[in-house]
C-alpha positions in Angstrom: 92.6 104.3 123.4 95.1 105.9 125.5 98.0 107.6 122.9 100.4 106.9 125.8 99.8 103.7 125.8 100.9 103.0 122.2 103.5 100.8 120.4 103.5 99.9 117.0 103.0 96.0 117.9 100.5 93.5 117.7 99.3 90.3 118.4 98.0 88.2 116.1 97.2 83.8 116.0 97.9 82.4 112.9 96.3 79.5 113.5 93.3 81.3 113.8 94.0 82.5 110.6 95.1 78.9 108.9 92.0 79.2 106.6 92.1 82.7 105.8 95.5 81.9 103.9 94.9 78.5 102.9 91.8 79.9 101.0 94.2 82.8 99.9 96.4 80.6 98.5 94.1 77.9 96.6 92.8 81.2 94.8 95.9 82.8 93.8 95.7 82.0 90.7 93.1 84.9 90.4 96.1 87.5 91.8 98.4 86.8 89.4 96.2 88.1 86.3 95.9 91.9 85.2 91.6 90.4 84.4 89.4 93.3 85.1 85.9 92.4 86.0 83.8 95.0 84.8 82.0 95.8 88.2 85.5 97.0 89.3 86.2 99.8 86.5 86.2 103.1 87.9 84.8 105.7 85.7 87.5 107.6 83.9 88.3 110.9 85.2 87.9 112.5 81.2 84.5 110.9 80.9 83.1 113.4 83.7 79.7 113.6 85.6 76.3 113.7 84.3 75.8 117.2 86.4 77.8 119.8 85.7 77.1 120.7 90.1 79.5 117.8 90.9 82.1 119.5 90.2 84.0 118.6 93.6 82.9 114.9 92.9 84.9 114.9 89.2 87.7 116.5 90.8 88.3 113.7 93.4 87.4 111.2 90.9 90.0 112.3 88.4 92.5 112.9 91.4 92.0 108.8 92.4 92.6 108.0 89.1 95.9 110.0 88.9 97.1 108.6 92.5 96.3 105.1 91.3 98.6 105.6 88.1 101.3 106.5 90.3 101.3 103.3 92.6 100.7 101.8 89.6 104.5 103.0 88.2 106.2 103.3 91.9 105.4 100.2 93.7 106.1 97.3 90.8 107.9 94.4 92.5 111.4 94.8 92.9 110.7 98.6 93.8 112.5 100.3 96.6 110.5 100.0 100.2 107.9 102.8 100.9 108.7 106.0 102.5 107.3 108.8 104.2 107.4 111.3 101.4 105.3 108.3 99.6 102.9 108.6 101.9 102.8 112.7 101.2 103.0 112.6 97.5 99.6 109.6 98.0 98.2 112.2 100.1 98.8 115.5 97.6 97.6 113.8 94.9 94.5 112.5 96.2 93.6 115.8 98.3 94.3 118.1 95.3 92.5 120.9 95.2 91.6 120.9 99.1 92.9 124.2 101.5 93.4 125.4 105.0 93.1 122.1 107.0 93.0 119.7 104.7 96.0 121.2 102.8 97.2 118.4 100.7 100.6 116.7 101.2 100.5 117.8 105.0 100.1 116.3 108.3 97.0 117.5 110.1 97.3 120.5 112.9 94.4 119.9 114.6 92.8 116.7 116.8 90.3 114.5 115.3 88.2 112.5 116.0 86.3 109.4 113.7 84.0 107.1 114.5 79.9 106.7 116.0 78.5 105.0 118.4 76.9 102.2 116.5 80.3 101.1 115.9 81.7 101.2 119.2 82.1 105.0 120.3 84.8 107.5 118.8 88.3 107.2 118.8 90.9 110.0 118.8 93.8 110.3 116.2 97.4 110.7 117.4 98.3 114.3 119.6 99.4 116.6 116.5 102.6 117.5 117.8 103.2 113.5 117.7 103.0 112.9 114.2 106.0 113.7 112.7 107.8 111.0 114.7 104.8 108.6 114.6 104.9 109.1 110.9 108.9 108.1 110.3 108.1 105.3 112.9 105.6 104.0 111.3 107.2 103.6 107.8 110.2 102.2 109.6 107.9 99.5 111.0 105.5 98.6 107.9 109.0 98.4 106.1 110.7 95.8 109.2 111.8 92.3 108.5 109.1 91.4 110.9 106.4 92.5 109.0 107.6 91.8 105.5 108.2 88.6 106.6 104.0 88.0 106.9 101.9 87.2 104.4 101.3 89.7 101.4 97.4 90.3 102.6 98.6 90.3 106.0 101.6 92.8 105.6 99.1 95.0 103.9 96.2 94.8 106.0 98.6 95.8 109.0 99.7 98.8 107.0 96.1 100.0 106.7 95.4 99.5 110.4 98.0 101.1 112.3 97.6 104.5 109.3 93.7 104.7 110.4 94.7 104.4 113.9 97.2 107.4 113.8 94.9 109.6 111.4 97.8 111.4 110.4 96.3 114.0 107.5 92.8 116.1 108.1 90.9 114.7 105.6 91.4 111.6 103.0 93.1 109.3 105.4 90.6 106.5 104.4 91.7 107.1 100.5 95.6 106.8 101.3 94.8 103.7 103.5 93.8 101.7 100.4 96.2 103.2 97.7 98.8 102.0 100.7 97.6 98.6 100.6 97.1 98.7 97.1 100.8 99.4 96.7 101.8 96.9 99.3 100.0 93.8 97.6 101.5 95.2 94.0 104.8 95.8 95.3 104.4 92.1 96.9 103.3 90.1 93.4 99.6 90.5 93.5 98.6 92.1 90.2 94.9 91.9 89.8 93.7 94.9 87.8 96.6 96.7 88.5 97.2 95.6 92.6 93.6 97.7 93.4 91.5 95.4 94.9 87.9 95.6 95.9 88.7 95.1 99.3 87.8 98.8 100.1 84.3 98.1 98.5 84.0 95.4 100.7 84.9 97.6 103.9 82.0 100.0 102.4 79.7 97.2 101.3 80.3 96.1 105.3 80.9 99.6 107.2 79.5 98.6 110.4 81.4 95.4 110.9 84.7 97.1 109.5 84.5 100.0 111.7 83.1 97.9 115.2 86.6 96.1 114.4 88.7 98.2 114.3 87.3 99.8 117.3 87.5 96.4 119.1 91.4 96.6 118.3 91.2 99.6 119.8 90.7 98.8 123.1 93.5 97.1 124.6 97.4 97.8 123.1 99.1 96.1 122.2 96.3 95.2 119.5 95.1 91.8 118.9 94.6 92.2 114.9 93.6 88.7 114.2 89.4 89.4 113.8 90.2 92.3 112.1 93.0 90.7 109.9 90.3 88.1 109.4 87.4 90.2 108.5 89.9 91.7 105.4 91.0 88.2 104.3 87.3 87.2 103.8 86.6 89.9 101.5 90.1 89.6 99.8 89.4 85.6 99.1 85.7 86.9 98.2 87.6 88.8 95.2 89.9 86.7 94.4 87.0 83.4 93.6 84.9 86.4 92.1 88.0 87.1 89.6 88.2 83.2 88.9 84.4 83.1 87.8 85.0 86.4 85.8 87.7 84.1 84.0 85.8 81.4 83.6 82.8 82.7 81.9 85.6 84.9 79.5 87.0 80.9 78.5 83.5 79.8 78.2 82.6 82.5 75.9 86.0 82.2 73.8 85.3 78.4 73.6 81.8 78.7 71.9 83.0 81.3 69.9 85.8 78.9 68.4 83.4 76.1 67.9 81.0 78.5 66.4 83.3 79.9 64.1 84.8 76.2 63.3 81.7 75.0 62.6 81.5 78.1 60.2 84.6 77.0 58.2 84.1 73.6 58.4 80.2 72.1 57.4 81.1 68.9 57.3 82.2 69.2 61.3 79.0 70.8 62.1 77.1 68.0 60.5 79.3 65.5 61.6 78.5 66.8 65.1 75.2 67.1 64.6 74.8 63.8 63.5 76.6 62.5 66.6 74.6 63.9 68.7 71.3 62.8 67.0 72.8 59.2 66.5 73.1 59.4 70.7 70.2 60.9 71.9 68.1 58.0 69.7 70.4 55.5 71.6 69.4 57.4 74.7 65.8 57.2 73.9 66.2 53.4 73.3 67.8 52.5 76.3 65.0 54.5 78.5 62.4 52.4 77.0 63.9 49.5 77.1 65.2 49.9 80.8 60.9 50.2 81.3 
């Protein structure tokens, strides 16, 4: 991609994406509850490490979990819209610890470059002495009427684009790209578990694919989004009908253990019940037989 090329626009066909939201939408259900499957709890910083060696490992772990507590508290609904020194304070508390070039709470002062060839080839992040404009443009852009006006998982999946595609910080770029969207989708009414998805597990889970599109985008400003856009929606609904089965096997469980404990407190139900069911199954029986 050629930096002097770039805008901070898109293209994107919605009709494309009719599906994506319907699907979305019959599952929302799911992002409107605070349910946390258990596959989704992140171990808490204070329980630590099995090793004492992963040290560095405990200390980013424990840093996620304070970054998440703060978009937890900052972006509610209702909240003012983000801003840069957001952005920074996301990116000091999840690069705590870090020095020299990956300094946290400061944009990068050297090029970069991310990516592989399996994916596509590399791609460069913005010129350093770009960034401090890029940055307040950017934030001026994922706040804009036009964008707001998009879907939630749109709005949010747009945010995380255009912040990869800059690369503004030396290191953990990839971690305030999801505690972004996570605040976007909490900000915009979509609570599950706190507004932190497992969309980035599905990125991870499909790392070639995410990468090759975003790469794709790459290629020709200003950036058709709409497979990429897509490719995030699939794993969001994924979530969202994974969240719904959670839900359904906690009712399930909470049912039987009423009628369990009903039939408990009451023996003449249970026997009544049971004598129901015997009285049926004989009729059952009776019918087959005769039906031969």
């Amino acid at each position: 991609m050629e930096w002097l090329k770039f805008e901070f626009d898109y293209r994107l066909d919605l009709q494309r994406l009719t599906p994506h939201l319907l699907a979305v939408e019959a599952n929302k259900q799911a992002a409107l509850t605070r349910v946390l499957p258990p596959q989704w709890r992140e171990p808490a910083a204070e329980q630590g490490l099995a090793e004492p060696a992963d040290e560095k490992l405990q200390s980013r772990i424990r840093n996620a979990a304070n970054a998440r507590a703060w978009v937890n508290k900052r972006f509610v609904p209702a909240t003012p819209p983000l801003t840069l020194a957001d952005l920074m304070t996301m990116h000091r508390m999840v690069a705590d610890g870090a020095t020299g070039e990956y300094a946290p709470g400061a944009l990068r002062s050297l090029p970069v470059q991310v990516g592989r060839r399996e994916v596509g080839g590399l791609h460069m992040g913005a010129p350093t002495n770009w960034l401090p404009r890029l940055m307040n443009d950017y934030v001026q852009f994922i706040t804009s009427e036009r964008l707001c006006s998009l879907h939630p998982v749109i709005h949010a999946l747009f945010a995380h684009f255009f912040l990869v595609t800059i690369h503004p910080f030396g290191d953990a770029n990839g971690r305030v790209s999801r505690l972004l969207t996570a605040g976007i989708l909490l900000q915009r009414g979509y609570n599950v578990h706190g507004g932190f998805y497992a969309l980035s597990d599905y990125f991870y889970l499909n790392d070639i694919k995410y990468h090759s599109f975003l790469h794709r985008c790459w290629q020709s400003p200003p950036f058709d989004l709409t497979e990429f856009v897509a490719f995030g929606m699939e794993g969001f609904v994924m979530e969202l009908r994974s969240i719904s089965s959670f839900m359904k096997m906690k009712l399930s469980r909470v049912v039987d253990r009423d009628l369990l404990l009903q039939s408990h407190s009451a023996p003449w139900a249970a026997q009544a019940a049971l004598t129901i069911f015997k009285t049926g199954f004989a009729i059952a029986v009776s019918g087959f037989y005769l039906r031969k």
